[in-house]
ZAMAR-851999 format. One record per atom (N, C-alpha, C, CB): x, y, z; residue in three letters. Coordinates in steps of 0.2 Angstrom, whole numbers, padded with zeros to 4 digits, always signed. Atoms other than C-alpha are relative to their C-alpha. Glycine has a CB too. Layout:
XYZALA
...
% end
This chain:
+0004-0006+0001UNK
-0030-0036+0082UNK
-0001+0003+0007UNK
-0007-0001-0003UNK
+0001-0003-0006UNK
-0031-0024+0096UNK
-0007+0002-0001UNK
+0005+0006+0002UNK
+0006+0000+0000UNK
-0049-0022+0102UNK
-0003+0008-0002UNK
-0002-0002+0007UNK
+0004-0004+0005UNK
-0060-0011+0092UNK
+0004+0004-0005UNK
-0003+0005+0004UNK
-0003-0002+0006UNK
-0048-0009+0078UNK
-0005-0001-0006UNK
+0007-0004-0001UNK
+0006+0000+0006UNK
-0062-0017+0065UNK
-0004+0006-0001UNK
-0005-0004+0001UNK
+0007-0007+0001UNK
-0075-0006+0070UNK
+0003+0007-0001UNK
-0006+0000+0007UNK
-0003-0005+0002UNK
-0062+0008+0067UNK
-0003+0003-0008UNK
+0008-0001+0000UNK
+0000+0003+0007UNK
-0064+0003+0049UNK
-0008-0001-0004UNK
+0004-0007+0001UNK
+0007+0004+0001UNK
-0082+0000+0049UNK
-0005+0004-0004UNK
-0005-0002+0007UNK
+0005-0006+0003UNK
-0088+0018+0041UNK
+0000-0001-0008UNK
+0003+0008+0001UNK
+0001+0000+0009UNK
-0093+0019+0022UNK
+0009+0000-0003UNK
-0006+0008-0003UNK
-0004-0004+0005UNK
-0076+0027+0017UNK
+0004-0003-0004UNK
+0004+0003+0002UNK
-0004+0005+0004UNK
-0067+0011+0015UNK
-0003-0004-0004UNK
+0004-0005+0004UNK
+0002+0007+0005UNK
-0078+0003+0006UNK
-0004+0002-0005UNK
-0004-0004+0004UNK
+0003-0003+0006UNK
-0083+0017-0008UNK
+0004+0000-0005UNK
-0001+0007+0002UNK
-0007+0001+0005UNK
-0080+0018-0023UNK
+0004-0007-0003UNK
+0005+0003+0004UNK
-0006+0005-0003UNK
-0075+0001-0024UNK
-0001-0002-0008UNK
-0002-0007+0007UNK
-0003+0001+0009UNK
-0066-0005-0043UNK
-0004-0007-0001UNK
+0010+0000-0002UNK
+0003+0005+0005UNK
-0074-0015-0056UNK
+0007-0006-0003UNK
-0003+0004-0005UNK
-0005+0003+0001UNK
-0062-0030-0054UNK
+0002-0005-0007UNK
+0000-0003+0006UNK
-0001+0005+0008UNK
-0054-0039-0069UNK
+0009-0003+0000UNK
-0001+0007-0008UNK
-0004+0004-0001UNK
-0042-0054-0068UNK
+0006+0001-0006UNK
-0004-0008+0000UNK
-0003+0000+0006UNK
-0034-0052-0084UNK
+0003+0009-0001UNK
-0007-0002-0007UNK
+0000-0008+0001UNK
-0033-0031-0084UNK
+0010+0001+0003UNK
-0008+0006+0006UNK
-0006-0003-0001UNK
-0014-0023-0083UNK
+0004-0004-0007UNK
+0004-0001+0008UNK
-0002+0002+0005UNK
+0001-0025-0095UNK
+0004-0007+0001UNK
+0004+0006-0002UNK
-0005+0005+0000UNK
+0011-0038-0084UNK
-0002-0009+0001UNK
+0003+0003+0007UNK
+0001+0006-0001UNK
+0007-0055-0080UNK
-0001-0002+0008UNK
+0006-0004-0003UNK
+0003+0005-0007UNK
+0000-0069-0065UNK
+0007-0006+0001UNK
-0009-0004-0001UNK
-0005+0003-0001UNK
+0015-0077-0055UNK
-0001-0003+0006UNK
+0006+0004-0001UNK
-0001+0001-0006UNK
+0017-0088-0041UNK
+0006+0001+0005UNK
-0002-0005+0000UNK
-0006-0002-0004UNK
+0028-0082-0027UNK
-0001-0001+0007UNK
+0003+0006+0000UNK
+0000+0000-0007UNK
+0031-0086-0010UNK
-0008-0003+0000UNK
+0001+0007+0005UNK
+0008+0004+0000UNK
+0012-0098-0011UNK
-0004+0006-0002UNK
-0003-0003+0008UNK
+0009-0003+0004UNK
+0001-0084-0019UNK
+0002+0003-0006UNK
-0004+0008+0006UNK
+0000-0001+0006UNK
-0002-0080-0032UNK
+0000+0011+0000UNK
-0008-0005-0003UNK
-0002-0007+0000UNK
+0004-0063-0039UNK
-0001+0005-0006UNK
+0008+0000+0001UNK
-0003-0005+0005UNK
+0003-0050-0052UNK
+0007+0002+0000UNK
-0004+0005+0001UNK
-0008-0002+0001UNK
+0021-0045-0059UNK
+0001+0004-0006UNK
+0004-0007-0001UNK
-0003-0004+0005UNK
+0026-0030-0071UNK
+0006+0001+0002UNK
-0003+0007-0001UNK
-0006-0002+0002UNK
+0043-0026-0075UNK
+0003-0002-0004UNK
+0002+0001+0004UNK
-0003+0006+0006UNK
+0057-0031-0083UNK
+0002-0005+0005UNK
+0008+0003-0006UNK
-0001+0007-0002UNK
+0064-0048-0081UNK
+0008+0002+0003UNK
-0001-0007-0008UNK
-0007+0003+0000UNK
+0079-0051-0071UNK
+0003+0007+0006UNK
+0005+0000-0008UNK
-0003-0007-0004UNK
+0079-0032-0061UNK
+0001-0003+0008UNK
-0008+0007+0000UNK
-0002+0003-0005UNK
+0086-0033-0045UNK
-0003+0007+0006UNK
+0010-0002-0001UNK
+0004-0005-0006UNK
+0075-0018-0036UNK
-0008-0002+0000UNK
+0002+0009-0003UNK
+0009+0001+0001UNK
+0056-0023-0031UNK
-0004+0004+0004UNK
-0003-0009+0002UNK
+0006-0003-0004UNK
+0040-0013-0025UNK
-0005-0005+0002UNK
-0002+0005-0004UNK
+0005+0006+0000UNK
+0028-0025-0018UNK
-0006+0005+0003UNK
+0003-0009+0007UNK
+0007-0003-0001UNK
+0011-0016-0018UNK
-0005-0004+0004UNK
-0003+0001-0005UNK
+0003+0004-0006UNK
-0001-0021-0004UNK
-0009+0004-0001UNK
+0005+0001+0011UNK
+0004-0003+0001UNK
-0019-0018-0008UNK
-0006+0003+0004UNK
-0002-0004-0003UNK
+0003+0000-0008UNK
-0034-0014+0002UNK
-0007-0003+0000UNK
-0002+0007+0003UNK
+0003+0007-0001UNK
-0048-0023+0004UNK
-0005-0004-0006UNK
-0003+0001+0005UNK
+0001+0003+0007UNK
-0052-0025-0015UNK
+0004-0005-0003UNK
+0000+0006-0005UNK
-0005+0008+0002UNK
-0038-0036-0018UNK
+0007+0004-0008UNK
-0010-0009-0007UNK
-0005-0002+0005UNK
-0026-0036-0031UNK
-0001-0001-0008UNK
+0005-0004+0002UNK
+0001+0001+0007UNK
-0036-0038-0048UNK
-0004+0006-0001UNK
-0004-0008-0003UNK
+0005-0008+0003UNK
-0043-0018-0047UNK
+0005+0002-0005UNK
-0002+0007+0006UNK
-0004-0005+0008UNK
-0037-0010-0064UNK
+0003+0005+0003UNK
-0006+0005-0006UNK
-0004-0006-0004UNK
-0032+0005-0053UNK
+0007+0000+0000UNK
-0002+0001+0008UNK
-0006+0003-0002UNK
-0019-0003-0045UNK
+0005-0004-0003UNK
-0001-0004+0003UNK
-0004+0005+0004UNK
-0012-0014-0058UNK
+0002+0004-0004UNK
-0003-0004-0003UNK
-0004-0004+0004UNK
-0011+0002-0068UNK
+0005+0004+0000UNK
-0003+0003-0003UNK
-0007-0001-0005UNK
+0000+0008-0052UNK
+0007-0003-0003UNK
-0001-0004+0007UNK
-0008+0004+0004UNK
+0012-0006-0056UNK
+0001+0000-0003UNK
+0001-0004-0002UNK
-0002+0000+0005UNK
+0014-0003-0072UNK
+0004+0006-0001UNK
-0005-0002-0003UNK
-0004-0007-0002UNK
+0019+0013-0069UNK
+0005+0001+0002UNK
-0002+0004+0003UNK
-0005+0002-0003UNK
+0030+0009-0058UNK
+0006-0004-0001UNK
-0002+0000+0002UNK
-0003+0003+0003UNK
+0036-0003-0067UNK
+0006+0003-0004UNK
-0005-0003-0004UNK
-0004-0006+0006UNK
+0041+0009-0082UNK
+0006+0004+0004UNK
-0006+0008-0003UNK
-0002-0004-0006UNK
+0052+0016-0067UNK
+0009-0002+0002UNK
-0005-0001+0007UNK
-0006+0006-0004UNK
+0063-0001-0067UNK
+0002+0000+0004UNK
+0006+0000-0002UNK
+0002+0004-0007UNK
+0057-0008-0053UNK
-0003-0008-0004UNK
-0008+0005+0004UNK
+0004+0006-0001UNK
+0051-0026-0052UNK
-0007+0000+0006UNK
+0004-0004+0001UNK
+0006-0001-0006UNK
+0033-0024-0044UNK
-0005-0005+0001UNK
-0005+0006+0000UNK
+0003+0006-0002UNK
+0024-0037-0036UNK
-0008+0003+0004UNK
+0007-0003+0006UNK
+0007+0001-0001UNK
+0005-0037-0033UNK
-0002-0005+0003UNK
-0003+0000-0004UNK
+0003+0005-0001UNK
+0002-0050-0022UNK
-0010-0003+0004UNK
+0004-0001+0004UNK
+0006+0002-0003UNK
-0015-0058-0018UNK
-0002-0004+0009UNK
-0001-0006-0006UNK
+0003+0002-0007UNK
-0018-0058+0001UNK
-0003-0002+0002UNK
+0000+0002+0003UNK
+0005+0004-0004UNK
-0034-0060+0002UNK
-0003-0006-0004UNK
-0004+0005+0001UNK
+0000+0005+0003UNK
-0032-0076-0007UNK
-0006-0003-0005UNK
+0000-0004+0005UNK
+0006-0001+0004UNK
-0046-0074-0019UNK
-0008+0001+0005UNK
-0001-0007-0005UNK
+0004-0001-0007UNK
-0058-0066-0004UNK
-0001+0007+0000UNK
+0004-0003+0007UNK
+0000-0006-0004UNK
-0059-0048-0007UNK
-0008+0003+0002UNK
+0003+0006-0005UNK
+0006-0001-0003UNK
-0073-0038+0002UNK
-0004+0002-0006UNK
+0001+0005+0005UNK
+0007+0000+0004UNK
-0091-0038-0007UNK
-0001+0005+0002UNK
-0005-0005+0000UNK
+0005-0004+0000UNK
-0099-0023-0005UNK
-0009-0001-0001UNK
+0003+0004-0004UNK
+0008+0003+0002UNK
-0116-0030-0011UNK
-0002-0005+0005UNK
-0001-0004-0009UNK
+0001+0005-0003UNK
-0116-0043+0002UNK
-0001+0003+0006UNK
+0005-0004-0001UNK
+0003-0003-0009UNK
-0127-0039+0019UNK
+0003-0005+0002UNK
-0010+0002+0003UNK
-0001+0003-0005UNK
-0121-0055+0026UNK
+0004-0001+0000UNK
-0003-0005+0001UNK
-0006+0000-0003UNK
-0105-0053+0027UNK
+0004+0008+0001UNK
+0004-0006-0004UNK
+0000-0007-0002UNK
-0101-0034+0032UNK
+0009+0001+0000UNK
-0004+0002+0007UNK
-0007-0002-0001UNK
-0084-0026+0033UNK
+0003-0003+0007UNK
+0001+0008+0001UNK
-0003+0001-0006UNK
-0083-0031+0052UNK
+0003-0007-0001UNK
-0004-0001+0007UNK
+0001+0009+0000UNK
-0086-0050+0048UNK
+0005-0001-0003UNK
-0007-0004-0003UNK
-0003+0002+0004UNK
-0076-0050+0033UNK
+0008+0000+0003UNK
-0001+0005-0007UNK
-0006-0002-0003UNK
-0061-0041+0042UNK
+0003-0007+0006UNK
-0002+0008+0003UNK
-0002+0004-0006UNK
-0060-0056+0055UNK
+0003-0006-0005UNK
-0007-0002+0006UNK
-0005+0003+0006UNK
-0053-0067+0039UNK
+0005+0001-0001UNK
-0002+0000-0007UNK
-0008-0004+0006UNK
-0040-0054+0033UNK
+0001+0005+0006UNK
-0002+0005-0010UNK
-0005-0002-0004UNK
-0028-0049+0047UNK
+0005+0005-0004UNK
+0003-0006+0002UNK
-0004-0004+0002UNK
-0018-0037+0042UNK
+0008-0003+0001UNK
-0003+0008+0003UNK
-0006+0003-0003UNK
-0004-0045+0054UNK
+0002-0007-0004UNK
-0001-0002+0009UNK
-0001+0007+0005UNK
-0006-0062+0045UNK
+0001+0001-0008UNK
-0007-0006+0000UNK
+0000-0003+0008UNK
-0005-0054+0028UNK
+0007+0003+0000UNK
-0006+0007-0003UNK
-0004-0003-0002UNK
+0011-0045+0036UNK
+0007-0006-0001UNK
-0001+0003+0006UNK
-0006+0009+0000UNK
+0019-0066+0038UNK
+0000+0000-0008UNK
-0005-0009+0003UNK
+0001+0001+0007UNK
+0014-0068+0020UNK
+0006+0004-0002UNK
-0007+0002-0003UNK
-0002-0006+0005UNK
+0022-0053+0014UNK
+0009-0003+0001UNK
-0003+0011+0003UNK
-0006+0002-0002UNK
+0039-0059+0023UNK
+0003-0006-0004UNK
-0002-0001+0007UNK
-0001+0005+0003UNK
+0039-0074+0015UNK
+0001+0002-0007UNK
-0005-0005+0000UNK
-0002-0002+0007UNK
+0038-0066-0003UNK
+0006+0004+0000UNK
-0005+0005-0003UNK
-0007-0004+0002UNK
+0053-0054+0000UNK
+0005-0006+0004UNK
+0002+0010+0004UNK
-0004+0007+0002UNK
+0063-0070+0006UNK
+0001-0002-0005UNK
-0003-0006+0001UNK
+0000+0002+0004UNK
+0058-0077-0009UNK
+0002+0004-0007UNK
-0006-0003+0000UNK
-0006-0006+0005UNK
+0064-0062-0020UNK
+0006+0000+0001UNK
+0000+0008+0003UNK
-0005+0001-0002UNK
+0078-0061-0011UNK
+0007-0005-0003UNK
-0001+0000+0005UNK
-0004+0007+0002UNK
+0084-0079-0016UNK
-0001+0001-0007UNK
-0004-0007+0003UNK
+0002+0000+0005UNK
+0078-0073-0033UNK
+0008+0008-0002UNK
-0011+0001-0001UNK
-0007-0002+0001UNK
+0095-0062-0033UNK
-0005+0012-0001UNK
+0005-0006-0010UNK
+0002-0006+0000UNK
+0083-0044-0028UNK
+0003+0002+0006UNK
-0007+0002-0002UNK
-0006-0003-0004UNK
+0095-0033-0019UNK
-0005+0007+0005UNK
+0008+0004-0006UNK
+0004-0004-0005UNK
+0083-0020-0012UNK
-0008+0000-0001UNK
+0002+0007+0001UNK
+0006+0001+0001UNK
+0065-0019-0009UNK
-0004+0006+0002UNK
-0002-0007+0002UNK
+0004-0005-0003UNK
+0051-0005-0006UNK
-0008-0003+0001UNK
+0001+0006-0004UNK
+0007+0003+0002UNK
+0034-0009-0002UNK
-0005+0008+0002UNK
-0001-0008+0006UNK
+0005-0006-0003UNK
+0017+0002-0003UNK
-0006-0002+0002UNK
-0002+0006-0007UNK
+0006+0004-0001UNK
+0001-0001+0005UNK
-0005+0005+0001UNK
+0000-0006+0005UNK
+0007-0005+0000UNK
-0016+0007+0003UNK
-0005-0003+0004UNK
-0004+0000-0007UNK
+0006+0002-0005UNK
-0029+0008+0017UNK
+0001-0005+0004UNK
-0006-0001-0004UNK
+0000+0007-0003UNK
-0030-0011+0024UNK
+0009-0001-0001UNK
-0005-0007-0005UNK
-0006-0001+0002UNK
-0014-0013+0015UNK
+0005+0004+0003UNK
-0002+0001-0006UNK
-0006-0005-0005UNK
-0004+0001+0025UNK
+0001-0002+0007UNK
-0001+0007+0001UNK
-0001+0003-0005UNK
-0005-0008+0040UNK
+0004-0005+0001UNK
-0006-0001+0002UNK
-0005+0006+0001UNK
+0004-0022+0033UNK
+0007+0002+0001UNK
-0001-0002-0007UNK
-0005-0004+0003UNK
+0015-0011+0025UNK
+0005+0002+0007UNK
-0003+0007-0005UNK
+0001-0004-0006UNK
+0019-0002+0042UNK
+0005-0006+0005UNK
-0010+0000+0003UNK
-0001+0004-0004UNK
+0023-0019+0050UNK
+0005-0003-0002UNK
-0005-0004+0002UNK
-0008+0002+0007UNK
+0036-0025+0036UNK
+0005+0005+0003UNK
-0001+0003-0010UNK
-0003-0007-0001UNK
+0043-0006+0042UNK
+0005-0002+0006UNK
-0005+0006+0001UNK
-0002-0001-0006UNK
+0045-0011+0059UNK
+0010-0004+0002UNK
-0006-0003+0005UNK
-0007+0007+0003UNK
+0061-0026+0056UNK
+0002+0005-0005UNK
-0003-0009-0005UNK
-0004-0004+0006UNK
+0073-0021+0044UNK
-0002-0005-0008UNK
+0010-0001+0003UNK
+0001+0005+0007UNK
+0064-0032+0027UNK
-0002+0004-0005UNK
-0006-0007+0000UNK
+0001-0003+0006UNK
+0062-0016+0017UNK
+0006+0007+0000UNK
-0008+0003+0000UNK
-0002-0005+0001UNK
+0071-0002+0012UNK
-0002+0007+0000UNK
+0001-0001-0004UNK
+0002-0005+0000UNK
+0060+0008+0011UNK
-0011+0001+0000UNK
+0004+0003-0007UNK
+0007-0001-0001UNK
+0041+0012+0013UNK
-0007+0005+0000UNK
-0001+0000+0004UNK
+0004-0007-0001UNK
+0026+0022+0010UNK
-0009-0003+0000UNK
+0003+0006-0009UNK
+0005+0001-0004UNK
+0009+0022+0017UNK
-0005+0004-0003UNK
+0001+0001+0007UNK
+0006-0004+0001UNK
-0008+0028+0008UNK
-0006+0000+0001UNK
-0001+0001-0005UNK
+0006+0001-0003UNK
-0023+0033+0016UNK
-0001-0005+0005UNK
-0004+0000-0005UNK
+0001+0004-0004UNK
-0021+0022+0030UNK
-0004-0003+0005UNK
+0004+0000+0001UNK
+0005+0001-0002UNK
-0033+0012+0039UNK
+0006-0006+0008UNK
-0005-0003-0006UNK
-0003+0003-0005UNK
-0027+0005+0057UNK
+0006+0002+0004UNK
+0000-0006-0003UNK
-0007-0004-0003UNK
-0011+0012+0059UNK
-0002+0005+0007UNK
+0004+0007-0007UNK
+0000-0003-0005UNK
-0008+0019+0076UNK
+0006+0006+0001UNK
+0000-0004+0004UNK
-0005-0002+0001UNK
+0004+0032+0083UNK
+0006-0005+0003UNK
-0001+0007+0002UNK
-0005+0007-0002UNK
+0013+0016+0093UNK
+0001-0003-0005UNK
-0002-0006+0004UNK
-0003+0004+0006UNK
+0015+0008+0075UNK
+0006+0006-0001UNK
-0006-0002-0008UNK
-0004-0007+0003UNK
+0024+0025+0069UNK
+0007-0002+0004UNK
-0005+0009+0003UNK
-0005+0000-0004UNK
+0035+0024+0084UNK
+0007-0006+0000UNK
-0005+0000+0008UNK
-0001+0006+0000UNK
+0040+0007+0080UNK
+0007-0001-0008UNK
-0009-0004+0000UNK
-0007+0000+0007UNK
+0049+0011+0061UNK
+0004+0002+0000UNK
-0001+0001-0005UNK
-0006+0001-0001UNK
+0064+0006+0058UNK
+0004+0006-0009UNK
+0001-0009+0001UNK
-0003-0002+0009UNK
+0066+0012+0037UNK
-0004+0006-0001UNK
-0003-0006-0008UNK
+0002-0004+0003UNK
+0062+0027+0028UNK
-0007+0000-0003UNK
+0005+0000-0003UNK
+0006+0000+0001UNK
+0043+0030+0027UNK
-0004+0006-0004UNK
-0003-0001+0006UNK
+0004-0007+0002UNK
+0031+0043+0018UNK
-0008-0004+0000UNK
+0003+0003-0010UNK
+0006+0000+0001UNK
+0014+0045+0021UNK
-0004+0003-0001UNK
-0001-0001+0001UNK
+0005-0003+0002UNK
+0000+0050+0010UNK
-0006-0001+0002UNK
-0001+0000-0006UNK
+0009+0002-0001UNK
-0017+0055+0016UNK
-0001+0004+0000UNK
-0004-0002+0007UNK
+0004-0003+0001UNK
-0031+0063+0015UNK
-0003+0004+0002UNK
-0002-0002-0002UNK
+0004-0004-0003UNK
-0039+0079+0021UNK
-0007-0001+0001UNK
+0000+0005-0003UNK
+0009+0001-0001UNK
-0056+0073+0020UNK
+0001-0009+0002UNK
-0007+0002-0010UNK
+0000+0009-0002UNK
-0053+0054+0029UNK
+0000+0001+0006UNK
+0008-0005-0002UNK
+0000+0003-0008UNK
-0060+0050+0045UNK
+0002-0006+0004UNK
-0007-0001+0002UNK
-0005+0003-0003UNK
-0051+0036+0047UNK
+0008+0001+0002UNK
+0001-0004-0005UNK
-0006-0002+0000UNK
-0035+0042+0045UNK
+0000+0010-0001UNK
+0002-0004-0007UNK
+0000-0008+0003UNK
-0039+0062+0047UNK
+0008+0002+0002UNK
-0007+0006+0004UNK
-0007-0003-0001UNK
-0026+0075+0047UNK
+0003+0003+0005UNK
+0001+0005-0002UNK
-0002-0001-0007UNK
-0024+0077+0066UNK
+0004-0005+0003UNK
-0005+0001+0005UNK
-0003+0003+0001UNK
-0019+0061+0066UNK
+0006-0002-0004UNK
-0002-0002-0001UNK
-0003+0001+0002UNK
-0009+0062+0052UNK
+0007+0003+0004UNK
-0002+0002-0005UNK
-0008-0005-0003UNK
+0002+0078+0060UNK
+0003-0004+0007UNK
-0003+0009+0003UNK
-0004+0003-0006UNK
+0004+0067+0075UNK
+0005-0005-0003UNK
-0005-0004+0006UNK
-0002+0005+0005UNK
+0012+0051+0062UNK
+0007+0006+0000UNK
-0005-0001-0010UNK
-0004-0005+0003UNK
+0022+0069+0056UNK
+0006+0001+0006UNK
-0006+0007-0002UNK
-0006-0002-0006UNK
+0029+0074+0074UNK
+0004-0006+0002UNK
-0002+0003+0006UNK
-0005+0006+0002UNK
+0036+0056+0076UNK
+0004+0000-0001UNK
-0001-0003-0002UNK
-0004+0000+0005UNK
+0043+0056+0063UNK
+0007+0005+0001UNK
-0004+0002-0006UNK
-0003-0004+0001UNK
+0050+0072+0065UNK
+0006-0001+0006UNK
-0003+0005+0000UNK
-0004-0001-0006UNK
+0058+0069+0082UNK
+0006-0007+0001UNK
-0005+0001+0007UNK
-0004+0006+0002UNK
+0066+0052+0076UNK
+0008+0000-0004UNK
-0004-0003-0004UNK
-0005-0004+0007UNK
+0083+0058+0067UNK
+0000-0008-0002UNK
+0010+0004+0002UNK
-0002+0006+0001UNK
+0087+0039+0066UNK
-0006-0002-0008UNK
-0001-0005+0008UNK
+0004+0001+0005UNK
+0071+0039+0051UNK
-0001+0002-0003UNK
-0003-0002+0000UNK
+0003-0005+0002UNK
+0067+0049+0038UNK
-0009-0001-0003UNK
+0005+0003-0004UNK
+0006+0001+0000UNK
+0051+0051+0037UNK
-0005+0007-0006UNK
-0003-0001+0007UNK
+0002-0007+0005UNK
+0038+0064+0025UNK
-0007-0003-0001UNK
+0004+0001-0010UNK
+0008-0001-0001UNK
+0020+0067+0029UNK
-0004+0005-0005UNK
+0000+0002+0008UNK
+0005-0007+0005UNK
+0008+0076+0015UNK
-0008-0003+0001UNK
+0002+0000-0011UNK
+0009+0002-0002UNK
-0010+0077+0017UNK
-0002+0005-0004UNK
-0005+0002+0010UNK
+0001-0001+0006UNK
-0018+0079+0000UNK
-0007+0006+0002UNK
-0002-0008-0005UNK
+0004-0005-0003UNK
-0030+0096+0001UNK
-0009-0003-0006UNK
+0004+0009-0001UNK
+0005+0002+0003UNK
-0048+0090-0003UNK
-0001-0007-0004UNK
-0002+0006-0003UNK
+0002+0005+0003UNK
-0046+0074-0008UNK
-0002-0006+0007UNK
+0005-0002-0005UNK
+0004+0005-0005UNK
-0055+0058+0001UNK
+0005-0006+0004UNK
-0006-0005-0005UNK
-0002+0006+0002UNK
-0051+0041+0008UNK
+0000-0004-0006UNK
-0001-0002+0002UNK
-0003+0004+0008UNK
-0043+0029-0007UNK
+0002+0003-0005UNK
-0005-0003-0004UNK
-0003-0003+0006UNK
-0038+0042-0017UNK
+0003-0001-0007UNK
+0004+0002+0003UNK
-0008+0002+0003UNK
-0024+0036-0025UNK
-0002-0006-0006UNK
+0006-0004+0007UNK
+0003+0008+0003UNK
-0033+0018-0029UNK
-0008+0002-0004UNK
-0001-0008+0008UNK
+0007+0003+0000UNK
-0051+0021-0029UNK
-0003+0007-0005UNK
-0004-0002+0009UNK
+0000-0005+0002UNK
-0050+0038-0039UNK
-0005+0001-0008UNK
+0008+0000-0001UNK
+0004+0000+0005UNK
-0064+0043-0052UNK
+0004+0002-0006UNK
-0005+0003+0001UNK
-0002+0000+0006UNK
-0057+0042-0070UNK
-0001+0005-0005UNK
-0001-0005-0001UNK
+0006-0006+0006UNK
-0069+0053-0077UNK
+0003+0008+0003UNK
-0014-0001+0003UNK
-0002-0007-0003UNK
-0064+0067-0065UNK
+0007+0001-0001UNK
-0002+0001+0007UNK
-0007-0001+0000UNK
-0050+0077-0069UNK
+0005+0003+0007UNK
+0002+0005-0005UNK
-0004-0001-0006UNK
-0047+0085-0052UNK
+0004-0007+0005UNK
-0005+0004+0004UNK
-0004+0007-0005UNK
-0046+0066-0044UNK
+0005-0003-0004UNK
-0004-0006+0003UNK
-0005+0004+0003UNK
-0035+0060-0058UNK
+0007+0002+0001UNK
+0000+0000-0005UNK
-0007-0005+0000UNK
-0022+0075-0056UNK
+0002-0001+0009UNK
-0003+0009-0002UNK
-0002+0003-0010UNK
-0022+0070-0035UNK
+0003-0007+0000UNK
-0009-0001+0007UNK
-0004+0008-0003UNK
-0018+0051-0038UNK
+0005-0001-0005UNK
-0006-0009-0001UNK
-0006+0000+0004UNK
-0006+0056-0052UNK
+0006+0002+0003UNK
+0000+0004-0006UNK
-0008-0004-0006UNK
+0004+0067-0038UNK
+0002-0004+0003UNK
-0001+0006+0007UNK
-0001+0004-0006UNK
+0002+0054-0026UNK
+0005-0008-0002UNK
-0009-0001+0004UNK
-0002+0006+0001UNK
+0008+0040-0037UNK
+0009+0003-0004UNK
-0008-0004-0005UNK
-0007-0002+0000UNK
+0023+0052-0041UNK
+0003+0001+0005UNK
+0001+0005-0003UNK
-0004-0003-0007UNK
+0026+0055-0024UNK
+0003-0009+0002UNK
-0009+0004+0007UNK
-0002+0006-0004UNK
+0028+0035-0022UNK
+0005-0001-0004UNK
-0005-0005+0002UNK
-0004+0003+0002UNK
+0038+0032-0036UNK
+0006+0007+0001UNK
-0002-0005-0006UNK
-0007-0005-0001UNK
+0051+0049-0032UNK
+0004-0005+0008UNK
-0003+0011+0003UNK
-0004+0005-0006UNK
+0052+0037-0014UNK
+0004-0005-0001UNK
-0004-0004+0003UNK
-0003+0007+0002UNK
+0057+0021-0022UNK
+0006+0004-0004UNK
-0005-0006-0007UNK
-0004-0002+0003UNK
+0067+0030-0032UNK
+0008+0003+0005UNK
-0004+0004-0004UNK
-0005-0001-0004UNK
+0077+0040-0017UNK
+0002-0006+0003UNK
+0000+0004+0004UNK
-0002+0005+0000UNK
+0079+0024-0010UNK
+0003-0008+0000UNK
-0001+0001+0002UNK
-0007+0007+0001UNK
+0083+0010-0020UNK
+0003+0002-0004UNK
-0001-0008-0003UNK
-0003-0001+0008UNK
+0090+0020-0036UNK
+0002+0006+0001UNK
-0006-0001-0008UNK
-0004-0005-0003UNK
+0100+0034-0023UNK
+0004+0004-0009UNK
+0007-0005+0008UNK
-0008-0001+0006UNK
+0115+0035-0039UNK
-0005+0002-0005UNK
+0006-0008-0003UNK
+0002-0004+0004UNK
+0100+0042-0050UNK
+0000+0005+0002UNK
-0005-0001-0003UNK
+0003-0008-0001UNK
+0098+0057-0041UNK
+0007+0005+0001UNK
-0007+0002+0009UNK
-0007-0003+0001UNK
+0117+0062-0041UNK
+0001+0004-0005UNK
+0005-0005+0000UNK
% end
């Protein structure tokens, strides 16, 4: 961790909103890969995987799981892994706060982890991989980017990311954020954007969603149609990614 990265992180934004977790919820099943335990939609045997990286809710929020599943439909094999080893952040809990919590769950050591799963893919006969990560989760994601262990990448509402991470990727990236995110605002963003831009060697695609929040995507009220219709763009915007990059020969 570079010094004062937590307390970057420490404002309400990441920690609103937070889903009503359920072990059992999505269409796909619980799998062990690479030592953790995983959520898994798709079909059996696909040789393209999305590995979804959560944020600091974990990997049993309905949201996310209804992500996968979607994605799934897409024919993809998507992978949900449990990073924060059954440990996500409590909101209800004063004695252990986001700073505190955050000194358990590394974003960099969740980054080892992740490495070890697409290994373990890989030997499982999956020929390309994409990974997405939300908030905590895109810092991961980010760091996978920098090596060549993805194909492709996309980053939502991100928490931590710098413009020295940016500088650093190697694969094809897109990132979604948010106009109203003080973590991640859009001055920031457009600096991610010029990077990008001045990189031929990457392609990259920077959108900053107009009036929506941090979590968007995941943490999205259900009841409201304007936030449904923002995490439905955003969650097309990730699978049109996967798609140009591991499933190119569809868009011929």
């Amino acid at each position: 961790w570079r010094e004062g990265e937590r307390e970057k992180m420490s404002g309400a934004e990441c920690c609103e909103n937070p889903p009503t977790l359920s072990p059992r919820c999505g269409a796909g099943h619980i799998k062990e890969i690479g030592g953790l335990d995983c959520y898994v939609s798709g079909p059996p045997g696909c040789s393209l995987a999305i590995i979804l990286v959560s944020d600091i809710f974990g990997y049993e929020a309905p949201n996310l799981r209804k992500l996968a599943d979607k994605l799934a439909a897409g024919g993809f094999c998507v992978v949900v892994a449990d990073f924060l080893h059954g440990d996500p952040f409590q909101p209800g809990n004063p004695e252990r706060p986001i700073q505190e919590w955050l000194k358990n769950h590394s974003p960099d050591n969740a980054a080892e982890e992740a490495k070890t799963i697409i290994d373990n893919l890989k030997r499982r006969a999956v020929s390309k991989i994409a990974a997405v990560g939300f908030c905590w989760g895109a810092k991961v994601v980010v760091e996978l980017a920098k090596p060549d262990y993805l194909q492709a990448a996309v980053v939502c509402h991100p928490s931590f990311v710098t413009v020295d991470d940016i500088r650093d990727v190697r694969v094809p990236i897109a990132i979604l954020g948010a106009e109203l995110d003080s973590i991640s605002p859009p001055a920031l963003l457009r600096q991610f954007e010029e990077i990008l831009n001045g990189n031929p060697e990457v392609d990259g695609f920077v959108k900053i969603f107009p009036n929506a929040s941090h979590g968007w995507t995941v943490r999205y009220n259900s009841e409201g149609p304007e936030a449904v219709k923002a995490a439905e763009e955003a969650h097309q915007d990730i699978l049109n990614w996967a798609v140009k990059y591991l499933k190119p020969e569809t868009l011929k």
